[in-house]
C-alpha positions in Angstrom: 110.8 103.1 93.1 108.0 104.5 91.1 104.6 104.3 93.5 101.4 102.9 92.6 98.9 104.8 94.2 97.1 102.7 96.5 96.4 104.6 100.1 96.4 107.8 98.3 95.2 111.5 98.3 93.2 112.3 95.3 94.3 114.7 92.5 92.5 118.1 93.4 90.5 119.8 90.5 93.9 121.1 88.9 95.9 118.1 88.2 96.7 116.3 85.2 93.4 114.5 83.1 95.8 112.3 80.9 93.7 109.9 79.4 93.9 106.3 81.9 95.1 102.4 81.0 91.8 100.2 81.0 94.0 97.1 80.5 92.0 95.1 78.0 88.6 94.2 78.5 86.7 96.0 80.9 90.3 96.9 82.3 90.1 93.3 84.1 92.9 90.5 84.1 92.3 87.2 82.3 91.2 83.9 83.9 92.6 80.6 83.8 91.4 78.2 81.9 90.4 74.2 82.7 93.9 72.8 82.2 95.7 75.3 84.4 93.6 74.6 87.1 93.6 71.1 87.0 97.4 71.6 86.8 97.1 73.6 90.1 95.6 71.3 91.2 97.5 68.2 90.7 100.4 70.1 92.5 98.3 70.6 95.3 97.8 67.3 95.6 101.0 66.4 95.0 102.8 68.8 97.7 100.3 68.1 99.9 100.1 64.4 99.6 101.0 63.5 103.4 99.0 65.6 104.8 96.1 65.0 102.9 96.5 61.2 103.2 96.6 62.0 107.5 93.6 64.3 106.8 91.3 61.7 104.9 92.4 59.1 107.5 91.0 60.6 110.5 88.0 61.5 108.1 87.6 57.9 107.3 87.9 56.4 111.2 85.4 58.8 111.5 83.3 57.6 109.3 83.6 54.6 110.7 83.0 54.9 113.7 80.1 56.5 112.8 78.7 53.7 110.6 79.5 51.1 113.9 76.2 53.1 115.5 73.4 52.4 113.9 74.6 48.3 113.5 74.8 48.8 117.5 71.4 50.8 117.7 69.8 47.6 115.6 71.3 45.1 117.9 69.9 46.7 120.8 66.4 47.1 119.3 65.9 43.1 118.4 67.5 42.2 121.7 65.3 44.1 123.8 62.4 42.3 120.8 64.0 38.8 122.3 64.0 39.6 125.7 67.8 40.2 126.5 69.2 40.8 129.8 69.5 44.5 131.0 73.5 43.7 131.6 73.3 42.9 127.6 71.2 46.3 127.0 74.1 48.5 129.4 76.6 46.6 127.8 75.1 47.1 124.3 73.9 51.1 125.4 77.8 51.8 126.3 79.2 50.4 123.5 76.8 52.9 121.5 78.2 56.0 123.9 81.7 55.1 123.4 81.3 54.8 119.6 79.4 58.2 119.2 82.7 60.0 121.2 85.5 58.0 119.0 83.2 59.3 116.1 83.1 62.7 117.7 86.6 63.1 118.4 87.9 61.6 115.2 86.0 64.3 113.0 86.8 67.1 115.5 90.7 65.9 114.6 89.8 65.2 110.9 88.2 69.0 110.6 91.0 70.9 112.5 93.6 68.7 110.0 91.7 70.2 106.8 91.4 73.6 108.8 95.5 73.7 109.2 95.9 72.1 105.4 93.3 75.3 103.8 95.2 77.9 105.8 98.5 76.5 104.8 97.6 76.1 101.4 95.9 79.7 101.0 98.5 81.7 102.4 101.3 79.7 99.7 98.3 81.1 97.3 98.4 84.4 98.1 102.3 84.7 98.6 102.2 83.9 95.0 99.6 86.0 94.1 101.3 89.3 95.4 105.3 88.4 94.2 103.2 87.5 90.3 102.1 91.1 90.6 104.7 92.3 92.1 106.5 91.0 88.9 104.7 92.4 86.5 105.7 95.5 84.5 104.2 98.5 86.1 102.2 98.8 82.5 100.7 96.2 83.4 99.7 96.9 86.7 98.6 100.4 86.0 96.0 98.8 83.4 93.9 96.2 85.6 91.4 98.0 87.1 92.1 98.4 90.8 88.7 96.5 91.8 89.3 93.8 89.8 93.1 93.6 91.3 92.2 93.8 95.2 88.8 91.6 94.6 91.6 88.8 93.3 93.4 89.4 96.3 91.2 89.7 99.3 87.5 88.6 98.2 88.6 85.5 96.1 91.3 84.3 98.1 88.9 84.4 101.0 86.4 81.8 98.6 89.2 79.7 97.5 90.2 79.3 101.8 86.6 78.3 102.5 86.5 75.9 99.6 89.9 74.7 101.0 89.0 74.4 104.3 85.6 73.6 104.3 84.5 72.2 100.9 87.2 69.7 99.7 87.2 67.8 103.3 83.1 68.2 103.0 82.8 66.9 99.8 85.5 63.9 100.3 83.9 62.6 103.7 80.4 62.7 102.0 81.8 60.6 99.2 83.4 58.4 101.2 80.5 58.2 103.7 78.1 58.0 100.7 80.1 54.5 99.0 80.8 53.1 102.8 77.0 53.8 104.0 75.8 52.0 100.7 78.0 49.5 101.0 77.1 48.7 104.9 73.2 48.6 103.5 74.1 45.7 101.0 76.3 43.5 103.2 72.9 44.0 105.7 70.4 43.4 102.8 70.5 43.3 99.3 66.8 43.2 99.2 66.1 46.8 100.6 69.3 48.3 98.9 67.3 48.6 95.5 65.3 51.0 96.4 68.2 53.3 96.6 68.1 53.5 93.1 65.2 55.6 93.0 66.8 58.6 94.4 69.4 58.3 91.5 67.4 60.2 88.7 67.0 62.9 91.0 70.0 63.7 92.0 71.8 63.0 88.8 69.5 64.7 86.4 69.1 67.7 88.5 72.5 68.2 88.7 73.3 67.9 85.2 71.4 70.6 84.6 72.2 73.0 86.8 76.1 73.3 87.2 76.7 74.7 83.8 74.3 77.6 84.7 75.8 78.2 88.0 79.3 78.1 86.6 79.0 80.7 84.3 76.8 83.0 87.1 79.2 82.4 89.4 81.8 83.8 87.3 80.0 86.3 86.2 78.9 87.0 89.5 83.0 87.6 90.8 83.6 89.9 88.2 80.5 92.4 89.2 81.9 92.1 92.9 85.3 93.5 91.1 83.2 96.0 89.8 81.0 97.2 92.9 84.6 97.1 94.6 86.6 99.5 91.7 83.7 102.0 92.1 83.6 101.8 95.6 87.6 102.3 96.4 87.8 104.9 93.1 84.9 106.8 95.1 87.1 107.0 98.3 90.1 107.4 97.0 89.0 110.2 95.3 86.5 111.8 97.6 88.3 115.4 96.9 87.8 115.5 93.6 84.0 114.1 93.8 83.3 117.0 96.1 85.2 119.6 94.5 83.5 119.0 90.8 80.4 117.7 92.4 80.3 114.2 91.7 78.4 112.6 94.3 75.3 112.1 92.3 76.9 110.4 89.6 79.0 108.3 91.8 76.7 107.6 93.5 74.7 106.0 90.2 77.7 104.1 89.5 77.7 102.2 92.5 73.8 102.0 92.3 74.1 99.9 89.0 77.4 98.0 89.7 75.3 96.9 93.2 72.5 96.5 91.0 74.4 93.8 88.2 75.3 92.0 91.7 72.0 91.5 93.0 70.8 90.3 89.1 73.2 87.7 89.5 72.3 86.5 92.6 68.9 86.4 91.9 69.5 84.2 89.3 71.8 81.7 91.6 69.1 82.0 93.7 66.6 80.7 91.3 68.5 77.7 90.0 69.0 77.0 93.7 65.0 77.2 94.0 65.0 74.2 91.1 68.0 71.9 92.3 67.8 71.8 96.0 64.5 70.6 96.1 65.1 67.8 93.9 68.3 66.7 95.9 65.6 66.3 99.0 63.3 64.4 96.1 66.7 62.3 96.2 66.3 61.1 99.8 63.0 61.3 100.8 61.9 58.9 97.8 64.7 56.1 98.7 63.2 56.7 102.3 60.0 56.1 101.4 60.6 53.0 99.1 62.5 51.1 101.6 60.6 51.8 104.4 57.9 50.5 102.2 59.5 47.3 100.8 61.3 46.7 104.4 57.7 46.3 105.8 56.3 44.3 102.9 59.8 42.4 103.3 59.9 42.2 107.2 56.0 40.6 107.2 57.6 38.1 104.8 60.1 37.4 107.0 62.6 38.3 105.0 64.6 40.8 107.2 65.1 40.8 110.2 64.3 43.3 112.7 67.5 44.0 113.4 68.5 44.6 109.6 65.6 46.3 108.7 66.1 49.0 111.4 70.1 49.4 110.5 69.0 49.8 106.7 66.4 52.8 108.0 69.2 54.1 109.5 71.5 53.9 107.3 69.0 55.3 104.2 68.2 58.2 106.7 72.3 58.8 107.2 72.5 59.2 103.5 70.7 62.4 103.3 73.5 64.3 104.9 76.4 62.8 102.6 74.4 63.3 99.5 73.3 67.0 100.5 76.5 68.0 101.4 78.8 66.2 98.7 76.2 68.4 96.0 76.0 71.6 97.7 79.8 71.9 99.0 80.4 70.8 95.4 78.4 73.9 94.4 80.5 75.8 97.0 83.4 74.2 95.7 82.4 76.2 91.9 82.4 79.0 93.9 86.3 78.5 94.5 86.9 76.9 91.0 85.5 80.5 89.5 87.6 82.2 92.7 90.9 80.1 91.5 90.2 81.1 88.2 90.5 84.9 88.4 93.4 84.4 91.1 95.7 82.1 88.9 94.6 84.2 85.7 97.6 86.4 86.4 99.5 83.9 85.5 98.3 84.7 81.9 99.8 88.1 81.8 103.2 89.2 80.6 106.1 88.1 82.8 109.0 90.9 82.9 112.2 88.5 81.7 115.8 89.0 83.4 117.8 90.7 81.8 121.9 91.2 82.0 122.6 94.7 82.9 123.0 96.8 79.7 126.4 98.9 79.0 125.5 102.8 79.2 127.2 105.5 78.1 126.6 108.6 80.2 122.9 109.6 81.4 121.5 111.3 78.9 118.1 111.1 77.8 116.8 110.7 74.3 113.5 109.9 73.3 113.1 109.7 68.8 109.8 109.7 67.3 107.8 108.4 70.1 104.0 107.6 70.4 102.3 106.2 73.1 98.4 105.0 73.4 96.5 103.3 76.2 95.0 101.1 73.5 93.4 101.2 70.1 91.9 104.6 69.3 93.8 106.0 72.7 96.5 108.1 71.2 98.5 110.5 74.0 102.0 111.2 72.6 102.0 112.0 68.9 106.0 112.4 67.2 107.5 113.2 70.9 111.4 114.1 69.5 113.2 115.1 72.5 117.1 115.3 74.0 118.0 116.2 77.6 121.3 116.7 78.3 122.4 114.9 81.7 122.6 117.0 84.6 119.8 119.0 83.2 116.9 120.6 84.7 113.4 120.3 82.4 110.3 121.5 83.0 107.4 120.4 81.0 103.8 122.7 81.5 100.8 122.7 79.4 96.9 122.2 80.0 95.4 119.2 81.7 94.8 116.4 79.3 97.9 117.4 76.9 99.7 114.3 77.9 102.3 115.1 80.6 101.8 112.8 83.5 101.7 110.3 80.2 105.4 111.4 78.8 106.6 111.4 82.5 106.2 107.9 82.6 107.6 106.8 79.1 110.6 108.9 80.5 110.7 106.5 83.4 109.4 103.0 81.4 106.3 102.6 83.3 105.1 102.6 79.7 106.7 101.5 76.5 106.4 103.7 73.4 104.2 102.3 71.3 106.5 103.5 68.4 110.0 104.9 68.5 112.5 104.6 71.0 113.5 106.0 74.4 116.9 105.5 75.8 119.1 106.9 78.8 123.0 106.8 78.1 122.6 105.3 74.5 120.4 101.9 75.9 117.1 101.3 74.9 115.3 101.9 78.6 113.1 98.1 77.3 116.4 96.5 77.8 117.2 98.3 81.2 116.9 95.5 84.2 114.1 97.0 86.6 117.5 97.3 89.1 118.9 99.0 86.5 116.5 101.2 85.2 115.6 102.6 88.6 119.4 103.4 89.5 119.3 105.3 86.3 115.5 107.5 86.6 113.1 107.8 88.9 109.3 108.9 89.0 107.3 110.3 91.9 103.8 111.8 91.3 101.6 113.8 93.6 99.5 110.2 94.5 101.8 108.8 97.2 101.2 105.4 99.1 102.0 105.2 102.7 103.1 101.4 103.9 102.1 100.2 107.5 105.2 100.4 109.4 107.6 102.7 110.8 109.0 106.0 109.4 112.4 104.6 108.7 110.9 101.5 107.1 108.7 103.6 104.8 112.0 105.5 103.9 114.2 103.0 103.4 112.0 101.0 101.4 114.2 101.7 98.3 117.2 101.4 99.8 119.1 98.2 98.9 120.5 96.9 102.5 118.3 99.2 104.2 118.0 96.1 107.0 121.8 96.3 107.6 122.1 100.1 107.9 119.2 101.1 109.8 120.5 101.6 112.8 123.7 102.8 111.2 124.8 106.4 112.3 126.0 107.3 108.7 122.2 106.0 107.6 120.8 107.6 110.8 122.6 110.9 109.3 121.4 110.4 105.4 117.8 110.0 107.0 118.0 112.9 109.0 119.4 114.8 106.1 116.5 113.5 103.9 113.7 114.7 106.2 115.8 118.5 107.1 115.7 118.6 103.0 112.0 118.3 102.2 111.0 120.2 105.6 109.7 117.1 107.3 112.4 116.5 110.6 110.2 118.5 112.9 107.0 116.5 112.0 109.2 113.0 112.5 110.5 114.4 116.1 107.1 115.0 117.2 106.3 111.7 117.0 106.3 109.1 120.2 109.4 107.5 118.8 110.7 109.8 116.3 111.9 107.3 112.7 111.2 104.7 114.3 107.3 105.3 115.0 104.4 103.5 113.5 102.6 105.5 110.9 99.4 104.8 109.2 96.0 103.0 109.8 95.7 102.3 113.3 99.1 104.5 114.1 100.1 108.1 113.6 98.1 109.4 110.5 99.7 111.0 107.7 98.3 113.9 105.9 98.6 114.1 101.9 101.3 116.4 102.0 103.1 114.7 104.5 102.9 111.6 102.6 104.2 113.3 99.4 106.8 114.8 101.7 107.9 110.9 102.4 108.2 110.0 98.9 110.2 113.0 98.3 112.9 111.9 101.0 112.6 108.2 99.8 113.6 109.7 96.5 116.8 111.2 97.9 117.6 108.2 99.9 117.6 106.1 96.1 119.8 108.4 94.8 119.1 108.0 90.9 121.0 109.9 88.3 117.4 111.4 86.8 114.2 112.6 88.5 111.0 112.5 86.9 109.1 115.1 89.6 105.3 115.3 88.7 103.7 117.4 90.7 105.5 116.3 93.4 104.8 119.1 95.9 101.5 119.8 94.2 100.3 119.0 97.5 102.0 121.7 99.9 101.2 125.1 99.9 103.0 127.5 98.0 105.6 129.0 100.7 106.3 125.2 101.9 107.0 123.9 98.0 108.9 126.7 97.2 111.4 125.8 100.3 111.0 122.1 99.2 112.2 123.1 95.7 115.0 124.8 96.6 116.3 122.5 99.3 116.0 119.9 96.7 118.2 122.0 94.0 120.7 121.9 96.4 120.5 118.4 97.2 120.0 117.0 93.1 122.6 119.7 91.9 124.4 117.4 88.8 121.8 115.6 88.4 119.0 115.1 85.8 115.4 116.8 86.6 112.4 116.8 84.7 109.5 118.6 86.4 105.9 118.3 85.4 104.2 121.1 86.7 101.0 123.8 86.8 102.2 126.3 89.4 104.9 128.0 87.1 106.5 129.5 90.5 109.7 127.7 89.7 109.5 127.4 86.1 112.4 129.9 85.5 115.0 128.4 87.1 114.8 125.6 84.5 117.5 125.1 81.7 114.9 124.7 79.2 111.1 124.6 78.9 108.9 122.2 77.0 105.3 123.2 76.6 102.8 120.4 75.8 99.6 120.8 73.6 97.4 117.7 72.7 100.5 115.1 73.3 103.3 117.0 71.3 105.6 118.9 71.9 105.0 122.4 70.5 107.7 124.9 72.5 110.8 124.5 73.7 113.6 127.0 75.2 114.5 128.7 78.2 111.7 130.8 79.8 113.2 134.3 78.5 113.1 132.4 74.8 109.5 131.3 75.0 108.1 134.8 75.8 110.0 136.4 73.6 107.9 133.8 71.0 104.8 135.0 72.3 103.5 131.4 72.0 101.8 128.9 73.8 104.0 129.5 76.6 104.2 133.2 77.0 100.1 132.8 77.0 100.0 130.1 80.2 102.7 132.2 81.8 100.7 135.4 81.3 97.4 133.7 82.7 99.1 132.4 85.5 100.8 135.5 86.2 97.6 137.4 86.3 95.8 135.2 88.5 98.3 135.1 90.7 98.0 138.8 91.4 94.5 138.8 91.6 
């Protein structure tokens, strides 16, 4: 039940610096490679093979249908030449009406097909998307950078739908169209067919060139989206703390040059666009030209017909579309490719493996000799040696930055030591199922995340069979014993529909404290053998956390507590006392021990003492 902060208040000025996962490069996730896409790919294909094969059909009739016109049009241009009847011209004029709605109805059917087969197709994607990250180890999580996370979610999957939707079926009907509209001008005249071939340098060449280039912008052009969008949400997310330490200048910088990378990058696109697309117009004008050139030579010859020579003209000038849209859908269709790239990259990452439940003896905590780094010259915890006794109340203080809100979560495997061992009840907590582990210890921070829904939904959300029991009078009578606990009942009875009320954007809002006071009741509602509390009523004002506290004593009593805190209100009621200094571990004892020392600890307690009074 550990939260990841995503709708959350912002630390104030006081909390906890620890040092912050970067996750790798940039803090980004990897991207998939050629062959994973392609495999993608083929599975698409595969899964989607019927309705595909319906899709392209009604494309093709289409296409058909629409290549029946301009044979009609050229019919109805030598007969009125020869000096056919008017019933032939209606007859002919109709026949050209009818085919034009078959050809419009056919593609309207063909496009809606490809519409339902994107959407279908892109919301499997991003089903997969969140359960992959949903099972990854919170290390891993907590070390992508947020941007590039929700960009892979919401701006990317949006690119892969339109490619989906709109560029596969675009590109495949102007292929097809392109090899049926050539084929249609060579069974009506080989002669004027060859000067299709000049367009072909053009169009090939141009090409050539210019996808590798807009590949690699592309790409490059995702990742500085991530970017603008990490700055951007760590901005908001974090407004208190900008304004408190006066930040706004340098955030504002920030966004200035992430915005400004973007704008680089499309610039360049832009200029390789400047380069290509005029050559693909090079690519139909010139055939234009040529044949309406040789046609005439041809035609004075009497070697066409006026009837062929006007379908050919036709036809050349029908190929302009195809061939524009089959290149620059394909260039939307690198858009997706670099989109699919960064989505199916997460695939890449670490996957956590089942594991049988592991046999525990007791609750106890032990961590031996532990270190713990966000990455090569990163070092938090130094040599952390440590035993807490189940049932036992901890409190760990020191200044911000000496690695608390770190050694909090090694406690509670979001992170793995990067050498020695922590275990609860003799297990190593890396062999611990998730299920498991969370049964045994539980972490809640001051950074809370509240879900759209309902009161009772965002407190049961830990609650295995939650579903079943919610409208349950013995889980009706935990809840409510919950919310009395961390002072929140009278807030949840003001609301239009008490539990069972919507809360959130769009709904009733919830303040910061109120949505630490959630977490706090969801925590009680899990009922694990340890707590991991940090800060976790840094949010409420002193009168209101000091209730909290104490209602929660009453409530935990036998269980395991470790508190992470600055307010040192509390701090003697603890068993013991661990003070914290540059990520060791350099005090520990009850709080009459630790003055007595006249250490570390007797000098925090007499600063906070002292401003407290003042």
């Amino acid at each position: 039940m550990t939260t990841t902060p995503v709708q959350a208040p912002a630390p104030g000025p006081g909390a906890d610096t620890d040092p912050q996962p970067t996750g790798g490069p940039g803090g980004r996730l990897p991207l998939a490679d050629r062959a994973e896409v392609r495999a993608w790919v083929g599975a698409f294909l595969r899964g989607e093979a019927r309705r595909l094969a319906l899709t392209f059909a009604l494309f093709a009739a289409a296409l058909v249908a629409g290549l029946v016109g301009p044979r009609l049009l050229g019919h109805l241009v030598e007969s009125v030449k020869d000096g056919t009847t008017t019933g032939r011209v209606d007859v002919l004029a109709l026949a050209f009406v009818a085919v034009l709605v078959g050809h419009a109805l056919l593609a309207r059917a063909a496009r809606t097909r490809a519409t339902l087969l994107g959407e279908r197709v892109l919301a499997r994607t991003r089903e997969n998307f969140v359960r992959r990250i949903l099972g990854l180890p919170l290390s891993e999580v907590e070390a992508v950078g947020t941007g590039d996370l929700l960009s892979r979610a919401t701006t990317d999957a949006d690119r892969l739908n339109e490619s989906i939707r709109q560029a596969v079926p675009r590109i495949a009907l102007a292929a097809v169209t392109l090899v049926f509209t050539f084929a249609a001008i060579l069974l009506t005249s080989p002669l004027l067919a060859l000067g299709l071939l000049a367009g072909v340098p053009f169009a090939v060449l141009s090409t050539w060139w210019y996808r590798p280039r807009a590949t690699r912008a592309y790409e490059r052009l995702l990742a500085q989206e991530a970017d603008v969008l990490a700055v951007t949400h760590e901005t908001a997310r974090g407004a208190a703390t900008v304004e408190a330490l006066g930040l706004g200048g340098r955030q504002i910088r920030r966004h200035g040059a992430a915005v400004d990378r973007v704008v680089r990058t499309r610039q360049r696109t832009t200029w390789l666009q400047t380069i290509w697309f005029p050559s693909l117009d090079l690519a139909t004008m010139v055939p234009m030209a040529l044949t309406l050139l040789i046609g005439g030579l041809a035609y004075q010859r009497g070697e066409v017909g006026l009837a062929e020579l006007t379908a050919v003209v036709l036809y050349v000038q029908a190929l302009g579309e195809p061939l524009n849209d089959l290149l620059t859908w394909t260039d939307e269709l690198q858009i997706g490719n670099a989109a699919l790239r960064r989505i199916l990259g997460v695939e890449r990452l670490p996957r956590e493996v089942p594991q049988p439940p592991a046999a525990t003896d007791g609750h106890a905590i032990s961590l031996r000799g532990v270190d713990f780094g966000y990455g090569a010259g990163r070092q938090v915890l130094t040599g952390i040696d440590l035993e807490v006794a189940a049932g036992e109340r901890l409190v760990v203080v020191g200044a911000s930055g000496a690695g608390k809100s770190t050694l909090g979560k090694v406690l509670a495997g979001v992170h793995h030591a990067t050498r020695g061992t922590v275990r609860i009840g003799g297990a190593d907590v890396t062999t611990l199922p998730v299920e498991q582990l969370r049964r045994e210890i539980v972490l809640v921070t001051q950074e809370q995340h509240v879900f759209t829904g309902t009161v009772r939904d965002n407190l049961l959300l830990a609650h295995d069979g939650a579903g079943d029991e919610g409208e349950d009078g013995a889980a009706d009578a935990r809840l409510w014993q919950a919310l009395e606990t961390v002072l929140l009942a009278d807030w949840v009875r003001s609301l239009p529909d008490g539990p069972d009320s919507d809360i959130g954007p769009g709904a009733a809002l919830v303040s910061p404290s109120h949505a630490q006071q959630l977490a706090l009741a969801r925590l009680l509602l899990s009922d694990p053998y340890a707590l991991v509390l940090d800060e976790a009523t840094a949010l409420l004002d002193s009168t209101a956390s000091r209730r909290v506290e104490r209602s929660l004593a009453a409530l935990i009593e036998g269980r395991t507590v470790i508190s992470i805190v600055h307010r040192l209100e509390s701090v003697r009621d603890a068993d013991r006392i661990a003070v914290m200094d540059g990520g060791r571990i350099v005090e520990l004892g009850s709080h009459d021990e630790l003055l007595a020392a006249d250490g570390a600890y007797a000098a925090l307690w007499r600063s906070w003492d002292a401003a407290r009074r003042t």
